[in-house]
C-alpha positions as CSV (number, residue, x, y, z in Angstrom):
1,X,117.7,117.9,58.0
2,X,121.9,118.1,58.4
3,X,122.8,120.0,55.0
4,X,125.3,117.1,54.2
5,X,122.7,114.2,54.8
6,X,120.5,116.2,52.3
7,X,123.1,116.8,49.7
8,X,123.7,113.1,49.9
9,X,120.1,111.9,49.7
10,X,119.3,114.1,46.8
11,X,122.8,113.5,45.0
12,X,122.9,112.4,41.6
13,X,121.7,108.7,40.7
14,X,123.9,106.6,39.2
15,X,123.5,106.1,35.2
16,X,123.5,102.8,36.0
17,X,120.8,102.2,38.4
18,X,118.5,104.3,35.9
19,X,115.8,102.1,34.2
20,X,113.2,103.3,31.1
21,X,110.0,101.9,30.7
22,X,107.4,103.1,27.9
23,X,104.9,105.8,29.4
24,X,101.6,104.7,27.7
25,X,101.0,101.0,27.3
26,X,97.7,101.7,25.3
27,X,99.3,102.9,22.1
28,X,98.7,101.1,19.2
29,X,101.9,99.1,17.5
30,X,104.0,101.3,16.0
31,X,102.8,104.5,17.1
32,X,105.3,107.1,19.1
33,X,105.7,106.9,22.6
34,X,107.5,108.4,25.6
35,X,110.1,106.5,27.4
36,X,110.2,107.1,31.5
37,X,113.2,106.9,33.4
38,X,113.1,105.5,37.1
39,X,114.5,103.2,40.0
40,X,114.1,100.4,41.2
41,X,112.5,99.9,44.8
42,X,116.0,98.1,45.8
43,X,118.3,100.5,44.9
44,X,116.0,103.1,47.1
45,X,116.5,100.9,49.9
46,X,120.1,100.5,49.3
47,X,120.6,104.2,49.3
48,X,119.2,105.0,52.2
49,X,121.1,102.2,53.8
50,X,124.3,103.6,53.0
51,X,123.9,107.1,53.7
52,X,121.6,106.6,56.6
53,X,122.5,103.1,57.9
54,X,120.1,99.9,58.2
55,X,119.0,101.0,61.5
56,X,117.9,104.7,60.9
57,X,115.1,104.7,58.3
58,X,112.0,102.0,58.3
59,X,108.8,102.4,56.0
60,X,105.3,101.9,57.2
61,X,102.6,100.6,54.6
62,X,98.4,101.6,54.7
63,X,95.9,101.4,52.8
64,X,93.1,104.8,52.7
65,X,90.4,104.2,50.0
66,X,92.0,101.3,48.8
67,X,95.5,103.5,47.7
68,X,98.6,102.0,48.7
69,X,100.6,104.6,50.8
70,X,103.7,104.3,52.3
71,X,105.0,106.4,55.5
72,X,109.0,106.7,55.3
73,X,110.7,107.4,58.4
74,X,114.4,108.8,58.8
75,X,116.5,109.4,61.6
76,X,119.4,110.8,61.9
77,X,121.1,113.3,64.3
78,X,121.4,117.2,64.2
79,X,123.8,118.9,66.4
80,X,121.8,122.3,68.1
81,X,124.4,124.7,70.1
82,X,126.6,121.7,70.4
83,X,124.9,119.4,71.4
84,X,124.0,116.2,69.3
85,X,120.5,115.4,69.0
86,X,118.4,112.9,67.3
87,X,115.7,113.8,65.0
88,X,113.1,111.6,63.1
89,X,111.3,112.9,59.9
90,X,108.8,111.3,58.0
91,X,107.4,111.6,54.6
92,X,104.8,109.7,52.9
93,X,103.1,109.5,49.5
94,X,100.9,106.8,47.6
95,X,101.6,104.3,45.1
96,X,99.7,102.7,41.8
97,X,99.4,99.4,40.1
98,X,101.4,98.2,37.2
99,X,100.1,95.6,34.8
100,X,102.9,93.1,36.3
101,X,102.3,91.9,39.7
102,X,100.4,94.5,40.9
103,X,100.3,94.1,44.4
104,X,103.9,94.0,44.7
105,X,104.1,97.3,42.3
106,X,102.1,99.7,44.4
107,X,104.0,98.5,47.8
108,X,107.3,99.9,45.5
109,X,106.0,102.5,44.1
110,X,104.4,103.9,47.2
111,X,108.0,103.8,48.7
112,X,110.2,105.1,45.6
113,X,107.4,108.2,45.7
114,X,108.1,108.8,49.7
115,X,111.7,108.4,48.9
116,X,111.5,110.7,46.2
117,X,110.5,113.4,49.0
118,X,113.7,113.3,50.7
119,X,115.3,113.6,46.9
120,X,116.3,110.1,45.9
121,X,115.6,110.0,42.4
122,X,114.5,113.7,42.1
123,X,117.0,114.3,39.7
124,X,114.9,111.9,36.9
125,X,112.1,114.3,36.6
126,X,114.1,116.7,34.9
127,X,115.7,114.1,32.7
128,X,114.7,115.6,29.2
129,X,112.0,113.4,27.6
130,X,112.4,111.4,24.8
């Protein structure tokens, strides 16, 4: 992958597009818990519309074993003794269920986990934990 479509895709995200949700729903009332930051599916798709454009990246969705994976596929174009050339890479990873719709959870998460392996949102797992 071009070093500058990299640096892009695994850039910093934006204070504002990061969300917290508690880690463990299980605890009791009043108990301590430990807040996770992450994005939202949209703002992984708006992203990789910008730095990639509409046309050059398209996710694929299967189930194996009833887990919810998603294939992520990027193309973009390298330049190899000066000559452009277009290149397509594709990552996947799975998703899981949330409590709230979740159908529509594990299609997200299984695309905000494949996005995270081209480095959007890396950056939130060293976040420090609170």
């Amino acid at each position: 992958m071009e070093k500058q479509v990299k640096e892009l895709l695994t850039g910093p995200t934006p204070k504002e597009e990061i969300k917290f949700r508690q880690a463990d729903y299980k605890k009791p009332p009043g108990s301590d818990v430990q807040m996770l930051a992450y994005i939202d599916a949209r703002y992984v798709m708006d992203r990789l519309d910008l730095i990639m454009g509409t046309e050059n990246w398209w996710p694929e969705y299967f189930c194996i074993r009833e887990i919810m994976f998603c294939k992520l596929s990027v193309r973009f174009t390298v330049k190899r003794m000066g000559i452009d050339t277009e290149a397509i890479v594709t990552k996947m990873d799975c998703g899981s269920e949330s409590e709230f719709e979740p159908e529509k959870a594990v299609v997200s998460d299984a695309l905000k986990r494949a996005a995270v392996l081209f480095g959007i949102g890396r950056d939130l797992y060293s976040m420090p934990k609170f």
